[in-house]
N, C-alpha and C positions, 0 to 999 in steps of 0.2 A: 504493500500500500504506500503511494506517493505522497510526502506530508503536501505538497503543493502541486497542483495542476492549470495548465492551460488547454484547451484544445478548441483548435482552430478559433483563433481570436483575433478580431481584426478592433482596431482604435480609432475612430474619425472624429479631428477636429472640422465640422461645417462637414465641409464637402471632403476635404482630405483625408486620406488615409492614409495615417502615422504608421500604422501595425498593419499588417497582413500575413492573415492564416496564420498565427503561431501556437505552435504544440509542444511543449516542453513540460516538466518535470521535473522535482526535486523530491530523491529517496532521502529517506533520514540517517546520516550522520554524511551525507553527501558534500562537497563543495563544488559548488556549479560558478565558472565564471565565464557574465557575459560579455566581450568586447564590441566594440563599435566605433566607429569615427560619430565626431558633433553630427549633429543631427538625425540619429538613425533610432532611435527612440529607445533609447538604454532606460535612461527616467521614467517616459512612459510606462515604459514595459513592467518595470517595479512600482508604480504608483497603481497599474491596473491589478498587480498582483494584491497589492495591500486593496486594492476594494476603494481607492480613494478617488480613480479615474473609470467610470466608464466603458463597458465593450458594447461597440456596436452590433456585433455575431461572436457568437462559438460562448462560450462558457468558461470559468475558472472554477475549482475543485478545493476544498481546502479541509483537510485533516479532522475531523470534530474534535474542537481544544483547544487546536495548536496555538501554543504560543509564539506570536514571531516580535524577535527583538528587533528596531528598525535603527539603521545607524545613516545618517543623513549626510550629505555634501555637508562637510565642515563650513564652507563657504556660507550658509544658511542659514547657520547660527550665530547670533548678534555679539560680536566680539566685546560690544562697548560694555553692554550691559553690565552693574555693576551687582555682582553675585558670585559668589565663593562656590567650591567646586562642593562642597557637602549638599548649599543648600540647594547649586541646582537639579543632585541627584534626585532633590527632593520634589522635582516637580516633573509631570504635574499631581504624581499620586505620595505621598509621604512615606516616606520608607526610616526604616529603625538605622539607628545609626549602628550597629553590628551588618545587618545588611550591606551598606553604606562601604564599610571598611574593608567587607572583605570582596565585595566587588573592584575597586582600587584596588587591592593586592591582587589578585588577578589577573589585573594591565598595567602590574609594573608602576601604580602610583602609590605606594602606600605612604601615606603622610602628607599629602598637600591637600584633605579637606578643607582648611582658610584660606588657599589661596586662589586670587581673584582669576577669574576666569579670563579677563581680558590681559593676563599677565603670563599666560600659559605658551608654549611654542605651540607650531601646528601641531607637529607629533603629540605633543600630551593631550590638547584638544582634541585628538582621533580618539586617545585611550578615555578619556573622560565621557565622550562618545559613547563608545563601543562598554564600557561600564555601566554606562545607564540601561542599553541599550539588554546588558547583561542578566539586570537586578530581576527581571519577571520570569528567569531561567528558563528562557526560550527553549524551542526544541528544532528553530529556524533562526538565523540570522539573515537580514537583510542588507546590504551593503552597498551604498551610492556613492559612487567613486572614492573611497575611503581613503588613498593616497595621493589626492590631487593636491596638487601645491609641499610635497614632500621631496626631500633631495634621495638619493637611492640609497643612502645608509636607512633611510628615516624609514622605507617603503618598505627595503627588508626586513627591517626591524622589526614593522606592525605585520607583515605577511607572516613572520614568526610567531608572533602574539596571536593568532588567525588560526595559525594549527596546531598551538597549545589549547586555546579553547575549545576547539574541536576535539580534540586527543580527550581534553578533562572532561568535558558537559559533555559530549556524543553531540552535539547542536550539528545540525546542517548548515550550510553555507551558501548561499546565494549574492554574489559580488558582482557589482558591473566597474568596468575597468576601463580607463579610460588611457589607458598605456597602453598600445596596438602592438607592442613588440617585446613587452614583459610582460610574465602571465607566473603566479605563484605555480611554482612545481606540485606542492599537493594537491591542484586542480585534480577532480578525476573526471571532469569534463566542462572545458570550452566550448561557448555558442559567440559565433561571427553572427551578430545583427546588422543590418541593415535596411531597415523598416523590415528584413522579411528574415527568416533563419538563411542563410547562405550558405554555412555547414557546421559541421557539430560533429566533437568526437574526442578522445583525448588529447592532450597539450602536444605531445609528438604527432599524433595521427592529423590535425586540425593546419599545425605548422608547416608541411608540404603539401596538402591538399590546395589545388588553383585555387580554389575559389578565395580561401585567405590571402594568396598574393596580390591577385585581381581585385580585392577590395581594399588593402592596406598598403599596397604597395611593398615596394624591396626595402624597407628602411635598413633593416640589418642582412643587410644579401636577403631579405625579405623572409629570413626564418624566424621562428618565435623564440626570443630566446628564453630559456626558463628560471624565474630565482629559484635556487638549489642551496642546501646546507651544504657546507663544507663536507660533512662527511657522506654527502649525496654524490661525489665527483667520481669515486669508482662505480659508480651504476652509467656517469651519463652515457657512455655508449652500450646501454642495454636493450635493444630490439625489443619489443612486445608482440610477438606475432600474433597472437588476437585481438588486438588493434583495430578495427576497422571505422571510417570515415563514416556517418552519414549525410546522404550530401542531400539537399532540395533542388528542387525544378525550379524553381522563380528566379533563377541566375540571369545576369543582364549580359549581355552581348558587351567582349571586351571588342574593341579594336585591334 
């Protein structure tokens, strides 16, 4: 049983259709990451999943229960505002401050509940995020571009903090990614969007498949490259031979 479903679900703002036909899935303790260039409806596609956008056809399925923790564009959150990091875990539902403390232990912040949020780096503002995001012990994680505006220590950092939560809660993972040519290694499967699925399959399998190159272009000789743990470097050249792409029909005509 899938905690989260789409099938065949198209999104139209007016007359436009943002989404078309999409059918995806997320198994529980899964990490599903979607990429896409600007405008191909990454957001969308997570705002329909949370129920907060609209589907013009097809349906969404959702787990009876599930919790899902939602972690937002950092970008979104009002940096001015002036409130300490305890009280905003506190909103907007009030939580005990043992709750509190050991969600921040968690992601690596234990000890900054006074301090002001608009004094935070971005990195700590992901983890303070993704703590809140924690505290209703999701059984899904929702994630909207979580490392945008991060330098690549900062990315790998939190990509590490990603698969330690997953390791401890079993939470699934659902991430849109707005880095077209890094994709966390313990993905166990990437979706190329582009208002439509383009293909889908694991981080290796997804990485040589045309349709990824034809939509992202060769940025890195146009493969994907993967963040990996250090002690991940004797697997990278390890074949998966059960591997296989899934590709869709709605591909556009390269030149």
């Amino acid at each position: 049983m899938s905690l989260l479903s789409a099938e065949h679900v198209c999104v139209r703002y007016g007359d436009v259709e943002v989404l078309h036909d999409i059918s995806l899935s997320v198994a529980p303790g899964e990490i599903v990451t979607i990429l896409g260039p600007n405008g191909s409806g990454k957001s969308t596609l997570l705002r329909a999943l949370l129920g907060i956008v609209p589907v013009a056809e097809g349906r969404m399925l959702r787990q009876a229960g599930l919790r899902i923790g939602y972690v937002p564009q950092k970008l979104a959150v009002e940096r001015t505002m002036p409130i300490t990091v305890r009280r905003f875990l506190s909103l907007p539902v009030r939580v005990s401050d043992r709750s509190a403390k050991e969600a921040l232990v968690r992601v690596g912040m234990e000890g900054l509940d006074d301090q002001e949020l608009s004094d935070l780096s971005g990195g700590q503002l992901q983890r303070v995020l993704l703590a809140r995001a924690l505290l209703d012990q999701p059984g899904l994680l929702m994630l909207d571009e979580p490392t945008q505006g991060l330098d690549q220590p900062g990315e790998a950092s939190f990509y590490r903090l990603i698969e330690e939560v997953r390791r401890d809660t079993g939470a699934a993972v659902l991430m849109v990614s707005h880095d077209l040519h890094v994709v966390m290694a313990a993905s166990d499967r990437v979706i190329c969007l582009n208002g439509h699925i383009c293909c889908e399959g694991t981080p290796r399998v997804v990485s040589t498949a045309p349709e990824y190159r034809a939509l992202f272009g060769l940025g890195t000789q146009g493969a994907l490259a993967l963040y990996r743990h250090e002690h991940d470097h004797d697997h990278a050249d390890g074949h998966h031979h059960q591997d296989h792409p899934h590709h869709h029909h709605h591909d556009h005509d390269h030149a």
